[in-house]
C-alpha positions in Angstrom: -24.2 -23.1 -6.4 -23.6 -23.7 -10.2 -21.2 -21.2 -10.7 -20.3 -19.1 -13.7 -20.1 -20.6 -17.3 -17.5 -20.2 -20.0 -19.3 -17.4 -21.3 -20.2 -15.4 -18.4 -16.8 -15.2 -17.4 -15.8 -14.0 -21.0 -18.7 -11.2 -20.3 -17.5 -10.5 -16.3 -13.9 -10.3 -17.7 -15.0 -7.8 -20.4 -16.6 -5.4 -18.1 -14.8 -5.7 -14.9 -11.2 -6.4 -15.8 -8.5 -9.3 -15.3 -7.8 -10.0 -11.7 -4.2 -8.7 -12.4 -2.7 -5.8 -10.4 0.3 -4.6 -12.9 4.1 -4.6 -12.2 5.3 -1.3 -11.7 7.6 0.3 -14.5 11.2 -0.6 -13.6 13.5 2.2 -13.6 16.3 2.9 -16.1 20.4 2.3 -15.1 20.2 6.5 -16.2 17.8 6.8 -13.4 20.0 5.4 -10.5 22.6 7.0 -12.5 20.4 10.4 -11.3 20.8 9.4 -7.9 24.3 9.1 -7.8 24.7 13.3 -8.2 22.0 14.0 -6.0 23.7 13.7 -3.2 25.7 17.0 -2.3 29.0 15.3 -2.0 29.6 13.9 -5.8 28.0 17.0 -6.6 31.0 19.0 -4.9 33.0 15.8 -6.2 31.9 16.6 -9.9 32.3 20.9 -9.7 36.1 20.1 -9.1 36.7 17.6 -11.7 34.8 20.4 -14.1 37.2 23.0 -13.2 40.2 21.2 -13.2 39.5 19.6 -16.6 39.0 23.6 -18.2 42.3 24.4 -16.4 44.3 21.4 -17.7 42.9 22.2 -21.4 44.1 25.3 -21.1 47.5 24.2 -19.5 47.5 25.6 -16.3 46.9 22.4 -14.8 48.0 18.6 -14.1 46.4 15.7 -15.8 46.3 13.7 -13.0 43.7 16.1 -10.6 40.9 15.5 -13.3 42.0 11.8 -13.8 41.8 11.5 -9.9 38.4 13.0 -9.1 36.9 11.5 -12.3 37.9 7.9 -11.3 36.4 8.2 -7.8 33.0 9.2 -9.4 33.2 6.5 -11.7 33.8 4.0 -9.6 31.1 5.4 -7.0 28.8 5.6 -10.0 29.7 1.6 -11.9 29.3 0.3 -7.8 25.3 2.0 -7.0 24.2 1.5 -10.3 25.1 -2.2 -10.1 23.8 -2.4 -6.7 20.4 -0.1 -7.2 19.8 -2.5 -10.6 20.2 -5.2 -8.9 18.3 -5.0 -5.8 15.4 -3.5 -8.1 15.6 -6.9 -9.7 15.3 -8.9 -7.0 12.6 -7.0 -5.5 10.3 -7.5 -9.1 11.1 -11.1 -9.0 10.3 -11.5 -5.4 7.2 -9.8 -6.6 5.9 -11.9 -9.4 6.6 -15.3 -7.6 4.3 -13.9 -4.0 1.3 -13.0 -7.0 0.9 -16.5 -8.0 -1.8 -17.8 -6.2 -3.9 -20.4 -6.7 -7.8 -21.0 -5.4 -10.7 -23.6 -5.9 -13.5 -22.0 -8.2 -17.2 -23.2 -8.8 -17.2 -23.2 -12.9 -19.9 -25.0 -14.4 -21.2 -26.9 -11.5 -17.7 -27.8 -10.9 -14.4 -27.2 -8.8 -11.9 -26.2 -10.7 -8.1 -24.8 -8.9 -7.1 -21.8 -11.0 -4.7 -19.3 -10.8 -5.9 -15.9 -9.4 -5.5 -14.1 -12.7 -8.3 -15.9 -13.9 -10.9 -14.9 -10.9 -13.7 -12.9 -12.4 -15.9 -10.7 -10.7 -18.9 -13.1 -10.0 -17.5 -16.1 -9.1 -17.8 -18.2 -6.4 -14.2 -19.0 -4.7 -14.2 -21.9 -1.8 -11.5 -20.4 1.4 -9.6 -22.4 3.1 -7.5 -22.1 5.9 -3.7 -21.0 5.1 -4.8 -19.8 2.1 -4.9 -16.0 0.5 -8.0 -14.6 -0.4 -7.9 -13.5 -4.3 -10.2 -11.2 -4.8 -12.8 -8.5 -2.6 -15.9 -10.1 -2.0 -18.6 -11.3 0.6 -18.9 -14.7 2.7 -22.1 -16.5 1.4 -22.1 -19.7 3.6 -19.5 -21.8 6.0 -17.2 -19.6 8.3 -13.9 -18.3 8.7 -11.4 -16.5 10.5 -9.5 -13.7 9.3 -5.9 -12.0 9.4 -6.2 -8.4 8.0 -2.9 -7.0 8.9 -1.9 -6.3 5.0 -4.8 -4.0 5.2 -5.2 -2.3 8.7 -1.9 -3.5 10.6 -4.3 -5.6 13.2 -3.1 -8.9 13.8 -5.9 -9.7 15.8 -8.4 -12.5 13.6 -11.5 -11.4 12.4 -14.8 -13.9 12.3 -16.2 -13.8 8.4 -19.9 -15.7 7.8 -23.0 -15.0 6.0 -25.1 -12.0 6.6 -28.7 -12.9 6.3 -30.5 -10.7 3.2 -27.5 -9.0 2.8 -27.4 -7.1 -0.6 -24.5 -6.0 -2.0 -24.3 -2.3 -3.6 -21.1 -1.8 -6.1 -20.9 2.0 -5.8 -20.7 1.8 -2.1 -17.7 3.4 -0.9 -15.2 1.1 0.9 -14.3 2.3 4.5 -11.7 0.7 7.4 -15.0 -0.7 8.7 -15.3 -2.8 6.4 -12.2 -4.7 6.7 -14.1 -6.1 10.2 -17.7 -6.2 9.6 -19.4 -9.4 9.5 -19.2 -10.7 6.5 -16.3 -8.9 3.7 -13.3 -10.5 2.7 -10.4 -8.6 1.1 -7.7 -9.4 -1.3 -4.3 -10.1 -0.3 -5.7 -11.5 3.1 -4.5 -14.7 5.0 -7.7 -17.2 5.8 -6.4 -18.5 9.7 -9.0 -21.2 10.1 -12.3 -22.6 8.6 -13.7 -22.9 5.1 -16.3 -20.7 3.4 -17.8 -19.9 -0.1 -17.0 -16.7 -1.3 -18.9 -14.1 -4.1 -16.4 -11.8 -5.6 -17.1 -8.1 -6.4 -13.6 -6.5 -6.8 -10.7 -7.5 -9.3 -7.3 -6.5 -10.0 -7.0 -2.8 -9.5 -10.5 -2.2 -8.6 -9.3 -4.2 -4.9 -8.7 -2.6 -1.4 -5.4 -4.0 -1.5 -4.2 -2.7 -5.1 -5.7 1.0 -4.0 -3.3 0.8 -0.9 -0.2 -0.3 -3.0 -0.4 2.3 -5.8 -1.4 5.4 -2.5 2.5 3.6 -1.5 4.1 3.9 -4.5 3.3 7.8 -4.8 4.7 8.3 -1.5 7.9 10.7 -2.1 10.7 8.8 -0.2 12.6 11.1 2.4 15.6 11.1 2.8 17.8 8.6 5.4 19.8 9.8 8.7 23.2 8.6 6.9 22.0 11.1 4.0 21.4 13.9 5.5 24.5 14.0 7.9 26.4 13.5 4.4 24.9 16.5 3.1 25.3 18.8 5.9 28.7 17.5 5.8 29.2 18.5 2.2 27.7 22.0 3.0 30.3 22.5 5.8 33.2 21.5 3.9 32.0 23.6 0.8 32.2 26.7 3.3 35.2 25.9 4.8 37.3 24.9 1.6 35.8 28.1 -0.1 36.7 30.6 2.9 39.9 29.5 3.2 40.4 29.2 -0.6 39.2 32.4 -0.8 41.5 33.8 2.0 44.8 32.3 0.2 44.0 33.6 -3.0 44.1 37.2 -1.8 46.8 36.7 0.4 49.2 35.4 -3.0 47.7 38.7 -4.9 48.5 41.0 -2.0 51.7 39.3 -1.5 52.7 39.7 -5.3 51.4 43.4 -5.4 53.9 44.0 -2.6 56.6 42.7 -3.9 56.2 44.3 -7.1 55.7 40.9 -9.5 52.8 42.7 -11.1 54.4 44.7 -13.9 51.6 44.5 -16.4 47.7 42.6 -16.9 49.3 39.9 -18.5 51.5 39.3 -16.1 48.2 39.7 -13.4 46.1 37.6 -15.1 49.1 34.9 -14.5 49.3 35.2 -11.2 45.5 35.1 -10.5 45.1 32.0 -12.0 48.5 30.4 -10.3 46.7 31.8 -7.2 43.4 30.3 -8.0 45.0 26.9 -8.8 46.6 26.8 -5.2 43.2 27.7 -4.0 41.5 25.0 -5.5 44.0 22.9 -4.8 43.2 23.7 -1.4 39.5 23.1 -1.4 39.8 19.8 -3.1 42.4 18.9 -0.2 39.1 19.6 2.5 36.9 17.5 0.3 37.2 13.8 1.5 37.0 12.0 -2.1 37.1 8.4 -0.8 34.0 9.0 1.7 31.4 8.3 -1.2 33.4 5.6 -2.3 33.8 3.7 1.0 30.2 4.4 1.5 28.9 3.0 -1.8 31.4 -0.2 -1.6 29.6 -0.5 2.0 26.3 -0.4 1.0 27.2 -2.8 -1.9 28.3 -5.5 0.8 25.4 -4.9 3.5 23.0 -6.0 0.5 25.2 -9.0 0.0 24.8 -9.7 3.5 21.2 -9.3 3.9 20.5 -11.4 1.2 22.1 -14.1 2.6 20.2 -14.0 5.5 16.9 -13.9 3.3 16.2 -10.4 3.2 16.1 -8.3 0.3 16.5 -4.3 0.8 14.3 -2.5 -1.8 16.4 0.9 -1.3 19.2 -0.5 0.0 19.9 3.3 1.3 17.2 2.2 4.1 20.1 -0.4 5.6 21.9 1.8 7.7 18.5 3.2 9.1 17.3 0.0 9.9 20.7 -0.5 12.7 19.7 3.1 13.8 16.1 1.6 15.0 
């Protein structure tokens, strides 16, 4: 076993592909941004500081509503934006130090340690134990044991060793079964004991493992326990505040109509809006404006915490789900 040349690996490149799965595209500080008035609750936050800001422009309002509302939402917004762009950070960092790996490679009738990037369909890798395997490919002499739970979730080892005449056939479709026949090895997988020579057919996104990781990032995430209680709990509150707004402001109308205020339209007009005012006034009393805050400054320090303890929370929204379990 020779190995491949300088120029058949400039050919198996060319046709095949670097070994190199790519990072996937960070998002955007207006993206998290998004997030923030998804949620039901800021949603409700932001409808009150809109109304209030077109009743204090036209003076039938105090400054100090829109001021009120509009800080809380900022401050929600500046605190899961810092914490979103951070963890995202940490998580593509975390990323690109785990991809460095490093294997022993038959070039030119030599062994040569290179980094996996540089594995080319054809070569001829030597597995060790404790090491990751770089590529897909097939044992072709010594034997190994196996640990493919970042494909299947077994933990149980699997034997890998030659197969005798066994031919391999590139547009054969890849099943589970393969991730424990006799003689495939799999990228991304842990060698547990032995040492074997390996012939790679698969690179970078052409591998079992890179098929599994982009099927997982197209998975829609669903929302958490903590989420959906807050937006039932904004639903409620918007149906509560709006009946009983609702109910005030025709009580002050029929109130004034009794009493004989209402002389005129203009004079109408005037006391529908000071009624609607009240009302509103009302509904933003049933909102609870500090809950998202409390909940994002929470959040913020459970990350802190986790990191501390070496573990990093991709969507930090998944903390609170992880006590639940």
């Amino acid at each position: 076993m020779q190995g491949l040349n300088k120029s058949q690996v400039l050919l198996s490149r060319k046709k095949y592909g670097a070994n190199v799965i790519p990072m996937p595209t960070p998002r955007t500080w207006l993206s998290f941004l998004g997030d923030v008035f998804r949620d039901k609750l800021n949603l409700i936050l932001l409808a009150i500081l809109s109304a209030f800001t077109v009743l204090t422009v036209f003076g039938y309002g105090d400054i100090y509503e829109p001021v009120g509302v509009g800080s809380v939402l900022l401050i929600v917004s500046i605190i899961s934006v810092i914490t979103r762009t951070r963890s995202q950070r940490n998580t593509l960092e975390l990323r690109r130090q785990t991809s460095v790996i490093y294997s022993n490679v038959l070039r030119d009738g030599r062994t040569v340690r290179l980094n996996a990037s540089e594995i080319v369909v054809g070569d001829t890798v030597i597995l060790s134990a404790g090491e990751t395997i770089p590529a897909d490919g097939y044992i072709i002499s010594g034997k190994i044991s196996v640990d493919n739970s970042i494909l299947n979730g077994e933990s149980e080892e699997c034997e890998k060793s030659p197969v005798r005449g066994y031919k391999y056939h590139p547009n054969k479709s890849i099943s589970a079964d393969n991730y424990t026949d006799k003689n495939s090895v799999f990228s991304g997988t842990l060698v547990q004991s032995g040492t074997a020579n390996m012939r790679v057919t698969r690179v970078g996104l052409s591998t079992e493992n890179a098929k599994i990781m982009s099927s997982l990032t197209n998975i829609t995430e669903l929302k958490t326990t903590l989420q959906i209680q807050l937006d039932n709990l904004a639903v409620q509150i918007s149906r509560f505040g709006f009946i009983c707004a609702a109910i005030i402001c025709i009580i002050m109308v029929i109130v004034h109509l009794s009493a004989g205020d209402i002389t005129n339209s203009t004079k109408l007009l005037y006391i529908t809006l000071d009624a609607l005012i009240v009302s509103l006034t009302i509904f933003v009393a049933a909102v609870p404006e500090g809950l998202p805050f409390i909940i994002e400054l929470i959040t913020s320090q459970n990350v802190h915490t986790m990191i501390k303890n070496n573990i990093l929370a991709k969507n930090p929204n998944k903390i609170p789900e992880a006590g639940n379990i």
